[in-house]
C-alpha positions in Angstrom: 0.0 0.0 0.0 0.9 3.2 -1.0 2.4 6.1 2.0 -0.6 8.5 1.3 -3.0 5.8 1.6 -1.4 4.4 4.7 -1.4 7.9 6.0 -5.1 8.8 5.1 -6.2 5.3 6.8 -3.8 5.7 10.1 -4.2 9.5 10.7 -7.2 10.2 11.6 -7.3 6.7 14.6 -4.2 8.3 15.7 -5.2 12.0 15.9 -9.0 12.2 15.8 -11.2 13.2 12.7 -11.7 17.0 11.6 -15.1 18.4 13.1 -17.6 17.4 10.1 -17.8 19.1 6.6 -20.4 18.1 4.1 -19.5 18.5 0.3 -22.7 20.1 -1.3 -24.1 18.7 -4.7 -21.7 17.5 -7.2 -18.2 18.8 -8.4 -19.2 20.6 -11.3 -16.2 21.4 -14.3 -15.0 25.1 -14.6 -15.3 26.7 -17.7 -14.6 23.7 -20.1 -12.2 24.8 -23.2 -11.3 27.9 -21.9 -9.9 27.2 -18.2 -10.3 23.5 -18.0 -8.7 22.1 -21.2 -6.3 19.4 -22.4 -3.7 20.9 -20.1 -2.8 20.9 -16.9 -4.8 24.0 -14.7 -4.1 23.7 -11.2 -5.3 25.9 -8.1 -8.3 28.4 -9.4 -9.2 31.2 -7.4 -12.2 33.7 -8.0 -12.1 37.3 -7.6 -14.7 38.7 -4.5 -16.9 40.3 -7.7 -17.0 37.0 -9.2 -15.6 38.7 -12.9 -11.8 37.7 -12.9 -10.9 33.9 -12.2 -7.0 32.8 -12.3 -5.3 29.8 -12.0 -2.0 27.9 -13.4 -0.8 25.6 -15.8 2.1 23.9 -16.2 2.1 23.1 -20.1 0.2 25.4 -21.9 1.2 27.3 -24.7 1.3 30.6 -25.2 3.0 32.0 -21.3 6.2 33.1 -20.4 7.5 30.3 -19.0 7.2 26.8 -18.1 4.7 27.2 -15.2 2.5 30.6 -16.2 -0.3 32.0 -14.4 -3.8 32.3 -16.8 -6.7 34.8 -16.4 -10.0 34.9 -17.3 -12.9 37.5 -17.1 -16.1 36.8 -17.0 -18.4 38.7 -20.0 -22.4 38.6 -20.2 -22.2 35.4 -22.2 -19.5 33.4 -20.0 -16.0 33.3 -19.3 -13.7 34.8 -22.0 -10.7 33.3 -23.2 -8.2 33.2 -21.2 -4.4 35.0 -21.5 -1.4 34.7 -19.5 -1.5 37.4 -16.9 1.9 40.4 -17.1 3.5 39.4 -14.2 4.3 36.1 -15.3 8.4 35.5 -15.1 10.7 33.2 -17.6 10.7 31.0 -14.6 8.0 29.1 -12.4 4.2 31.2 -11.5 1.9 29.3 -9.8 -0.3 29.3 -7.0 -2.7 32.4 -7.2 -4.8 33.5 -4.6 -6.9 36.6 -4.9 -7.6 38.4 -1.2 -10.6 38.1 0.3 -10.9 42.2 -0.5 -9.5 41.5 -4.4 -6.9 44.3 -3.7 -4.0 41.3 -4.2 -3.0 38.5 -5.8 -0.5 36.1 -3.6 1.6 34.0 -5.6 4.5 31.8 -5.7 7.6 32.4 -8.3 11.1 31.1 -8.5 12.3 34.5 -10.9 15.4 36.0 -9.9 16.0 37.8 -6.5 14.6 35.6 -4.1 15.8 33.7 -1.3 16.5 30.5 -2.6 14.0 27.8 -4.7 10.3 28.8 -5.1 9.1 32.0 -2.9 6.1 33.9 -2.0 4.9 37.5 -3.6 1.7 39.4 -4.3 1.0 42.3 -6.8 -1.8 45.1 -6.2 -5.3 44.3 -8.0 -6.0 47.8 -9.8 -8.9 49.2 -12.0 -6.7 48.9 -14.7 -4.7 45.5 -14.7 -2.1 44.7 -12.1 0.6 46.7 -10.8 4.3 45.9 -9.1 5.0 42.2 -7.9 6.6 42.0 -4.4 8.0 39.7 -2.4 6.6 38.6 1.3 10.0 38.8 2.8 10.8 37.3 5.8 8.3 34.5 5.4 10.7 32.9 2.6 13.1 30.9 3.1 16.0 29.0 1.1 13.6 26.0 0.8 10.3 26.0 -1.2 7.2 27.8 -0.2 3.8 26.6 -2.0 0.2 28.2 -1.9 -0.2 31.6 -0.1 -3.5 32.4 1.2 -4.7 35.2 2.8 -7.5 34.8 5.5 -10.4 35.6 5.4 -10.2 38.5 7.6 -6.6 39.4 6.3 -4.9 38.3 9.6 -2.9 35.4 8.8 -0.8 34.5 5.8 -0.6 30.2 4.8 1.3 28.1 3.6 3.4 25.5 3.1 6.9 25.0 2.7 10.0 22.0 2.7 12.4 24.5 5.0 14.5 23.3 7.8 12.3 22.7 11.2 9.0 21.0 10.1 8.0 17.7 11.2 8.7 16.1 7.9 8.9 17.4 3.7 6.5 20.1 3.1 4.5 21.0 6.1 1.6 23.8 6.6 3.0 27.1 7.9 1.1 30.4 9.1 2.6 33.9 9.4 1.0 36.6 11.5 0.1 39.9 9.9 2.7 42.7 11.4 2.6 46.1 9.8 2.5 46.3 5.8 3.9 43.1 5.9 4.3 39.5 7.9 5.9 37.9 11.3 8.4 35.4 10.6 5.9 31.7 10.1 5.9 29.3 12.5 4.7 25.5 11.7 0.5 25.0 11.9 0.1 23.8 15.5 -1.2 20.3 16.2 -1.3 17.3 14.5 -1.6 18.1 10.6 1.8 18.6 9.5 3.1 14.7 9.3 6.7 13.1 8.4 4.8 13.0 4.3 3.9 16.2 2.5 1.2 18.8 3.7 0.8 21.7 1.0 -1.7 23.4 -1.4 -3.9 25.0 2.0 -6.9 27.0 1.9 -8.9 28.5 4.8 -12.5 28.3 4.6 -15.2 30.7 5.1 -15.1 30.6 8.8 -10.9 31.7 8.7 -10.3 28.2 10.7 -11.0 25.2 9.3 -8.2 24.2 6.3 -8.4 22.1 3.5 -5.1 21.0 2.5 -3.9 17.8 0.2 -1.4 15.4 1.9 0.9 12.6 0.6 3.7 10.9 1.2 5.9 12.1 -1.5 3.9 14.2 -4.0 6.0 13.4 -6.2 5.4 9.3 -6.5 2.4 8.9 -4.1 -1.8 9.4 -4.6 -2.4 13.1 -3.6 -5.5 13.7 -1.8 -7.7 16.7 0.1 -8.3 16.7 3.4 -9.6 18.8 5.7 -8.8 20.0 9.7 -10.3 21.5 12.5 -8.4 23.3 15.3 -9.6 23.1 19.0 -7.7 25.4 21.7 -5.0 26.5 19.3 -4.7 22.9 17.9 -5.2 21.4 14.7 -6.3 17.8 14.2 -4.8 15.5 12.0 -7.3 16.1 9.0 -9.7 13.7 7.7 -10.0 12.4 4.0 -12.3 14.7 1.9 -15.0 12.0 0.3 -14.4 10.6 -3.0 -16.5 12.5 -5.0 -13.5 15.2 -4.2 -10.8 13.3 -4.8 -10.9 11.9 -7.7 -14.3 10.9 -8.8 -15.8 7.6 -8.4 -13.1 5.7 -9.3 -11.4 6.8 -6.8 -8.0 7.2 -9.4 -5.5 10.5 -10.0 -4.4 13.4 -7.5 -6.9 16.2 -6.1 -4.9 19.2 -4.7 -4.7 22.8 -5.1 -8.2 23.7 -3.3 -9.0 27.7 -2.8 -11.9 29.4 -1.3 -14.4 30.7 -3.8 -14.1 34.5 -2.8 -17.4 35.2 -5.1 -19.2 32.7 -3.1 -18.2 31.7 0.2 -20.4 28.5 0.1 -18.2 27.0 -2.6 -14.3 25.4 -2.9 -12.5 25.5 -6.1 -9.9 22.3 -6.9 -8.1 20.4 -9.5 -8.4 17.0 -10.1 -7.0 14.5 -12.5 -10.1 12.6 -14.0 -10.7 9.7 -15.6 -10.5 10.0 -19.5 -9.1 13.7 -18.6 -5.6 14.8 -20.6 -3.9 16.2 -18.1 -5.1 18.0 -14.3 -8.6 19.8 -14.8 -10.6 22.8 -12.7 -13.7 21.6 -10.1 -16.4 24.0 -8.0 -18.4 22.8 -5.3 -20.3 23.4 -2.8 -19.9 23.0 1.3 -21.1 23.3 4.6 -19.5 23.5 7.8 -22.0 21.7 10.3 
């Protein structure tokens, strides 16, 4: 048996399940030939208005780079085609995540100038397009950080990251908001972060509960979404998100990079890798926090 599966079985006797979560209706495909396509499109997020969706893809055509960040706005008939947004790099952009006040995008980029492997930025959201990327600072590292997100009420930064310190590869961290900028992060308290991988987070509505997707090597292993609860300052271990998330039916291919729907708090965007799909495609659905 596979780590991740031996993990998502073990986990939650060891630790306790995450307080309950019920997936609403069915996972319903994100603008089909124009966001989800043949390629792989990973990690949607929504703009609060609902009129500017963004996400990545590793192999299509047409961006900067190898990993590019895509952008699409929605028009009266639907969403429009998408383009490769200007602050895409020669190198790897991934990971958007729009604010919950749309005045940002947080993103991750290995262009030149960093600390060291993949790091955390954001550019300002204006009227007219975008304007200067900059980088979060202290909360890189030499490692890899993966997936910023915003909370909902702006007060935390998450993320994950492989740096010295964690409890195993990529673990969940969170970084305190401190003036214009961030507190140095500090590892997600509890028991979520596990000797495998925890990345690709996303609070919920309620600024609390996380989803996040867990293996044991992302890079060999099943990748699936779970989700945590934390009780006095603590996180659980996570439960397995049911497998109408991850994965369809079938219960075959990864499910990672969730995101909050900031256009409709109800709903959690992901990617999935379907049966008969070409490559990683773009999910919406609905939840509940019971």
């Amino acid at each position: 048996m596979r780590v991740a599966a031996l993990l998502a079985c073990a986990l939650p006797m060891l630790f306790g399940a995450a307080a309950p979560l019920e997936i609403v209706g069915e996972a319903t495909l994100f603008a089909p030939g124009i966001a989800s396509t043949d390629y792989s499109e990973v990690r949607l997020t929504i703009s609060p208005d609902g009129r500017t969706a963004l996400w990545f893809s590793r192999n299509r055509p047409g961006g900067a780079g190898g990993y590019d960040i895509w952008m699409s706005r929605r028009t009266e008939t639907g969403w429009g085609a998408a383009e490769p947004v200007p602050f895409n790099s020669p190198g790897r952009d991934f990971d958007p995540a729009f604010s919950a006040d749309g005045r940002f995008v947080y993103f991750c980029s290995d262009r030149p100038g960093g600390m060291g492997g993949d790091d955390l930025y954001r550019v300002a959201v204006s009227a007219g397009g975008f304007g200067a990327v900059d980088s979060l600072g202290v909360v890189n590292s030499a490692g890899n950080e993966f997936a910023p997100m915003l909370s909902p009420d702006g007060s935390t930064l998450l993320f994950s990251s492989d740096r010295p310190g964690g409890a195993g590869r990529h673990d969940l961290y969170v970084a305190a908001r401190k003036d214009t900028g961030f507190a140095p992060a500090v590892p997600v308290a509890g028991g979520i972060n596990t000797s495998g991988d925890e990345f690709d987070a996303t609070f919920l509505s309620d600024g609390t509960t996380i989803v996040f997707a867990r293996a044991g090597d992302f890079r060999t292993d099943r990748v699936d979404l779970f989700h945590a609860s934390v009780r006095n300052g603590q996180y659980d271990a996570g439960a397995l998100l049911p497998r109408s998330i991850n994965s369809g039916a079938d219960g075959q291919g990864d499910s990672y990079g969730p995101m909050l729907d900031w256009s409709r708090p109800g709903s959690l965007t992901f990617s999935a890798q379907r049966p008969g799909a070409k490559g990683m495609d773009l999910y919406t659905v609905g939840y509940r926090l019971e």
